[in-house]
LOLO-293958 format. One record per residue (C-alpha): residue in three letters; x, y, z. Coordinates in steps of 0.1 Angstrom, whole numbers, plus 5000, padded with zeros to 4 digits. Layout:
BEGIN
alaXYZ;...
This chain:
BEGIN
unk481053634896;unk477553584913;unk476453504877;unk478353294871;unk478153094904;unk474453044895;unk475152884865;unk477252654884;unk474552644910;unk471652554884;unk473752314865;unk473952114893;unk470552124906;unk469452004871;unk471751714872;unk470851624906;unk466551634896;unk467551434869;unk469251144892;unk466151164915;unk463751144882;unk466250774873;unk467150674906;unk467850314899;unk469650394874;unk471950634889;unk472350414918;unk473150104896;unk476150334880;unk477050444910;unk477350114924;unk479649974896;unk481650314903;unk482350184941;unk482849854935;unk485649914907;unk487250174933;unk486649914958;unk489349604944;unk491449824940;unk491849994971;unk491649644989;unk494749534972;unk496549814981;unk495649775017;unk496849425014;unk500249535001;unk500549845026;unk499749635056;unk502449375043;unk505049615046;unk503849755078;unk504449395089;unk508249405084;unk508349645112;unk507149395138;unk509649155119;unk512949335125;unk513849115154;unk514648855128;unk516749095110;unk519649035126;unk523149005115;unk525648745135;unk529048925139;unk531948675142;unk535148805156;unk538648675148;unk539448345177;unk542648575186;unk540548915193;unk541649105226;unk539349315248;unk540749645227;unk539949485198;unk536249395210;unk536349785223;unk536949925192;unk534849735169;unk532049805197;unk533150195187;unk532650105154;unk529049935156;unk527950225180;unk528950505153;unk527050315124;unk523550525119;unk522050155102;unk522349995130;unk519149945159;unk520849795185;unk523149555191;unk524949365220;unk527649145223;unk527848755234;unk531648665242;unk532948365236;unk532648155279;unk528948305277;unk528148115239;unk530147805254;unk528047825288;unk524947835267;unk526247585246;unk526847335277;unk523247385289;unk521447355255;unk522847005248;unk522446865280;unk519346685269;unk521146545245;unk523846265253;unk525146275216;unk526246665215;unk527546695252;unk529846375245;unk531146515216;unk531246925235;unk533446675257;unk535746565235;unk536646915220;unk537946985254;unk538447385246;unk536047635240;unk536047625199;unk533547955197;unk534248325185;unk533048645202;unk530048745184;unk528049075183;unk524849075173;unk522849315153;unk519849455146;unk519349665116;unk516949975114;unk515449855081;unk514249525066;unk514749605031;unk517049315010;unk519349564995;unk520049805027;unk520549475048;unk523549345024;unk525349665021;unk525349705061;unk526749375057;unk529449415037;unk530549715057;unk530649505092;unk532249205075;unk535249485065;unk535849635102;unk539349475112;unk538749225138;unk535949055122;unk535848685108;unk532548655092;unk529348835091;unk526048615084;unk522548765073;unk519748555070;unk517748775053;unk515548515023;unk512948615042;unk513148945037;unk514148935000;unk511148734990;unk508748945014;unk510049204988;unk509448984955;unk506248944967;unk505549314975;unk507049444942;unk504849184924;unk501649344944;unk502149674942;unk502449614899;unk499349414900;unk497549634923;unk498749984892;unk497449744865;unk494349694881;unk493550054892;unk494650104851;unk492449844839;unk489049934859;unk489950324853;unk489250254817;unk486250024822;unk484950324842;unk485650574820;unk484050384790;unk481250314816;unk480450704823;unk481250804793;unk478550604771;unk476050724804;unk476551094794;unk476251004760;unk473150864765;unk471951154784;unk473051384752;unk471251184726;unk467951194752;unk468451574749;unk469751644716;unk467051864705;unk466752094734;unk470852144727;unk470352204694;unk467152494703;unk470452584725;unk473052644696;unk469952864680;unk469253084707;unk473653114710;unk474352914739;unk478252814740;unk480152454745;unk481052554779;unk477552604788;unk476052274769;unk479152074785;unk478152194819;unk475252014831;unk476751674815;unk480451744830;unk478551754864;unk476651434861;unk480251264856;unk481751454890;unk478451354907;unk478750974894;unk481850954906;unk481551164937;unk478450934950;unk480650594940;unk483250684954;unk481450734985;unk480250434980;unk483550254975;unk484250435010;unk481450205030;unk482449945010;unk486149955018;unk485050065057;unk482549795062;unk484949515046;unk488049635069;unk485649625101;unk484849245090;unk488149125086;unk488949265113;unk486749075134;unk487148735115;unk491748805127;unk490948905161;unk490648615179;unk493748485154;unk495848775166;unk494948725199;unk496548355201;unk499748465190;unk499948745211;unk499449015186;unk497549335181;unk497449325146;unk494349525124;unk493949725099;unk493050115104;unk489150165093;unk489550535094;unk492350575062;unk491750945054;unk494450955031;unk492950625012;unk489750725012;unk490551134999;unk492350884970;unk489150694966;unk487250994961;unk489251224943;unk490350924916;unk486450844912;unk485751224907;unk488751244879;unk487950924863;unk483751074860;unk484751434846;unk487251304825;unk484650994810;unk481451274807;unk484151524792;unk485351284764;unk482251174755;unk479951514757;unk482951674731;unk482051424709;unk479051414708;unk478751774705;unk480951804676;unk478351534660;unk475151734669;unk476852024655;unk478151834621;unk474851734614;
C-alpha cells in the first residue's frame, strides 16, 4: 500500500515540476480550461435564477373563480370546503358579489362614461368570485387545477391568465437545451484541447518511455504521470472557472443593485454556489483525465508499434 502511495505521490510531484519548468504554458491551458467551464456555468445561472424568479411571481398566478348569479351562502360554504381541501391551492379568498359592485362604483367614479352606464344597469350584474393562488407557476400544473375548479358544482367559469407563465417556460426549456449543447460542445473542444497537450508531452518523452518498456515498466505506470497532468489541468481551470464565475456574479451584482432597489426588490445572485462550483470542478477534472487518458493510450500503442 505505502508503495504504491509513493508512486502516486512521485507521479504527481513530477507533473507538478514539470508545470513550474512551462509555466506559461500551463497557465495558458489552464486558462482556456476556466473560461470554457466559465460560459457555461453562466448560462445555467441565467436559467436557474429565471426560474427562481417564478417564485416571487406567484401573486400573478391567480385563478378568478366565478360562481353561478343564483349561488346561496351553502353553496358559497361548500365550494369554500372544496377550495380549502385542494393541496394545489396557496391561498385563496373570496370577493362576493355587493363588495365587487362597491369596488366597481368607486373605480369608475372618475369616469363619467362607466358610472352612467353602472347607472343604467340599475342591478348588481356581478358573480361571487373566489380568488386563487396556486402553489406552483408551472403552465401544465396551473391548467389542470383549473379544470378541476371549473368542475366543482356551483361554479360558472374559471379564468387563468397564465401566457406569462407558459412562455416563461418556452423560454426556460429553450435555455436549459442551449445551455447542455454548450456544456457538450466546449467538453469536446476541451478534451481535444488536453488531449493533444499530453500528447505533446509523450512525443517530448518518447525515448525515456521507450528505456521504460526495456527495463519492464507497465502501461499503468507510463500512463500515470500523463493521466495526472490531465486531473491537474483540469483541477487548476476549474479553479479558475470558480474566480471567474465568483468575480463575474459579484459584478453583476453590483451593476442590478441600485435597479433592484427602485423596484423594491432584493434580487442577487448567490456568489457562494457550492453545489455549482463542486460541478465546475469535478466536470473540468473528468473532462482532463478522460482527454490525457484517450490520448496517452494512443500514443502508447504507437510507441510500442514502432
Amino acid at each position: 500500500m505505502i508503495t504504491w502511495l509513493n508512486h502516486h505521490l512521485q507521479a504527481i510531484k513530477l507533473v507538478l515540476s514539470r508545470m513550474r519548468t512551462n509555466l506559461l504554458s500551463t497557465f495558458m491551458i489552464c486558462l482556456v480550461v476556466g473560461v470554457a467551464m466559465c460560459l457555461p456555468s453562466l448560462f445555467y445561472l441565467a436559467v436557474d435564477n429565471l426560474s427562481k424568479l417564478t417564485d416571487h411571481m406567484k401573486s400573478e398566478t391567480e385563478i378568478s373563480l366565478f360562481l353561478k348569479l343564483d349561488a346561496t351562502a351553502a353553496n358559497i360554504a361548500e365550494i369554500d370546503a372544496v377550495l380549502a381541501k385542494n393541496t394545489a391551492i396557496h391561498q385563496y379568498h373570496l370577493v362576493t358579489r355587493d363588495e365587487a359592485w362597491q369596488q366597481l362604483q368607486a373605480k369608475s367614479k372618475d369616469n363619467s362614461n362607466i358610472s352612467s352606464a353602472i347607472e343604467q344597469l340599475g342591478k348588481n350584474p356581478l358573480p361571487d368570485a373566489f380568488y386563487i393562488q396556486a402553489k406552483s407557476a408551472d403552465p401544465d400544473t396551473l391548467e389542470t387545477l383549473r379544470n378541476t375548479l371549473q368542475s366543482i358544482p356551483g361554479v360558472e367559469q374559471a379564468i387563468l391568465n397564465a401566457d406569462w407563465a407558459k412562455r416563461l417556460a418556452t423560454l426556460l426549456g429553450i435555455g436549459k437545451k442551449l445551455t447542455f449543447f454548450i456544456t457538450a460542445l466546449l467538453a469536446i473542444v476541451l478534451l481535444v484541447i488536453i488531449g493533444n497537450t499530453v500528447r505533446m508531452q509523450i512525443l517530448t518523452q518518447k525515448d525515456e518511455i521507450e528505456v521504460s518498456y526495456l527495463i519492464g515498466a507497465t502501461n499503468s505506470f507510463i500512463r500515470m504521470p500523463f493521466l495526472y497532468a490531465g486531473i491537474l489541468y483540469g483541477l487548476f481551470g476549474g479553479l479558475l472557472s470558480v474566480l471567474m464565475v465568483g468575480g463575474i456574479i459579484q459584478t453583476f451584482n453590483y451593476s442590478v443593485m441600485e435597479i433592484s432597489r427602485l423596484y423594491g426588490s432584493d434580487f442577487s445572485l448567490e456568489i457562494v454556489n457550492a453545489e455549482l462550483y463542486l460541478v465546475i470542478i469535478g466536470m473540468a477534472v473528468a473532462i482532463g483525465w478522460i482527454g490525457s487518458y484517450l490520448a496517452v493510450t494512443r500514443a502508447i500503442s504507437a510507441i510500442k508499434i514502432s
